[in-house]
C-alpha positions in Angstrom: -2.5 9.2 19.2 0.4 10.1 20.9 3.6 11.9 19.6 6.0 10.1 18.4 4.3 6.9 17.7 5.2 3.8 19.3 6.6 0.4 19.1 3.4 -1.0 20.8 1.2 1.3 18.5 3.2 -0.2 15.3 2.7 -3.7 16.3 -0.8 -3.0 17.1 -1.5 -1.6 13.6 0.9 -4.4 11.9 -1.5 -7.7 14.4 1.8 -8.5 16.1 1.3 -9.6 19.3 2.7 -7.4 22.3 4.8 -10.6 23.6 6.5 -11.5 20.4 9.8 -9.9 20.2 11.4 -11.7 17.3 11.4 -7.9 14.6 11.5 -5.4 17.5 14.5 -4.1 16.9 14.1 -4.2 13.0 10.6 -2.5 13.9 12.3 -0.2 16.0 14.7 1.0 13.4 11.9 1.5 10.6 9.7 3.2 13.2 12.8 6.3 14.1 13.5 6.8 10.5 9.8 7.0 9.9 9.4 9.4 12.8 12.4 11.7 11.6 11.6 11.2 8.1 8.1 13.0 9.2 9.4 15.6 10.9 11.8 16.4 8.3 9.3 16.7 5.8 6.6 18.6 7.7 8.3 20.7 9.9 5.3 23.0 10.7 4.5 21.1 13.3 5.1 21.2 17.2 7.0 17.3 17.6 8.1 18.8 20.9 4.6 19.7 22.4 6.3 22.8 23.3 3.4 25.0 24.9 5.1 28.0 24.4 5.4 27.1 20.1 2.9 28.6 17.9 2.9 25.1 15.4 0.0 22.9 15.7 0.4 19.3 17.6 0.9 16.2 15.2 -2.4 15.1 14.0 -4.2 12.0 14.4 -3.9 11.4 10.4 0.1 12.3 10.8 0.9 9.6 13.6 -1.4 7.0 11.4 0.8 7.5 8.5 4.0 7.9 10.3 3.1 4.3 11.4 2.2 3.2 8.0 5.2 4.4 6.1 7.3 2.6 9.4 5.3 -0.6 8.1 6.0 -0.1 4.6 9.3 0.0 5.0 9.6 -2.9 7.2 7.9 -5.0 4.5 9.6 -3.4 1.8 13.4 -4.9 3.0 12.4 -8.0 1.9 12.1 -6.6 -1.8 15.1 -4.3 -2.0 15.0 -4.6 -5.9 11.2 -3.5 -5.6 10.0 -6.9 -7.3 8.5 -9.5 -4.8 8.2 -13.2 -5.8 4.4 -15.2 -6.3 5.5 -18.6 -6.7 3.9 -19.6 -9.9 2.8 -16.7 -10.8 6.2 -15.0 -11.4 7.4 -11.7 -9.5 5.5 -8.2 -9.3 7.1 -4.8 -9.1 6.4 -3.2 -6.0 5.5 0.9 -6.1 7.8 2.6 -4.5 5.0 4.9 -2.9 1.4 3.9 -1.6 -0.7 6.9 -2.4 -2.8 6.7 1.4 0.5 7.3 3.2 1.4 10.4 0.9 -2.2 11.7 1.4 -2.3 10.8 5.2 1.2 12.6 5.8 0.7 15.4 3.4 3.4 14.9 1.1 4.5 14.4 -2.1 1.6 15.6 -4.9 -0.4 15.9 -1.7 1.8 18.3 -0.5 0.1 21.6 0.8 0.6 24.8 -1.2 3.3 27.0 0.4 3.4 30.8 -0.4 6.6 32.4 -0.1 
């Protein structure tokens, strides 16, 4: 997978078709705040495929879950207050982290161990 991911990629992942264009640009602005919400978070690696850095290139696992947080997110705005309606069923509280995306982006109690 290439670095950063892309709109195509996230609409591949998500079953949108390549033609339909009616959330690109609500895609679009998930997908860059995913993309430099990564970066910000796991810095140690080369984003800019910099052949002179010493930082590993984005892994295959990273650009997975950078497009799976961008898809969270883009499903999440339609439950701001994290509770999403079932009809007769009532409403269910949304989590406000999926566990796969933490592991797959190495971050939060999935975070590796830094020594100082």
């Amino acid at each position: 997978m290439t670095w950063p991911p892309t709109l195509e990629q996230l609409k591949s992942d998500m079953d949108i078709e390549p033609g339909d264009t009616r959330d690109d640009e609500s895609l679009t602005q998930q997908l860059v705040a995913a993309v430099s919400f990564v970066k910000g978070v796991r810095p140690e690696f080369n984003y800019d495929a910099d052949p002179l850095s010493e930082c590993p290139d984005p892994t295959e696992h990273l650009g997975l879950g950078t497009l799976r947080l961008a898809r969270r997110w883009f499903e999440r705005r339609k439950s701001p207050a994290a509770l999403v309606s079932l009809a007769e069923l009532g409403a269910a509280r949304v989590p406000s982290f999926d566990p796969d995306i933490d592991r797959m982006l190495g971050i939060g109690r999935y975070t590796p161990a830094r020594f100082a």
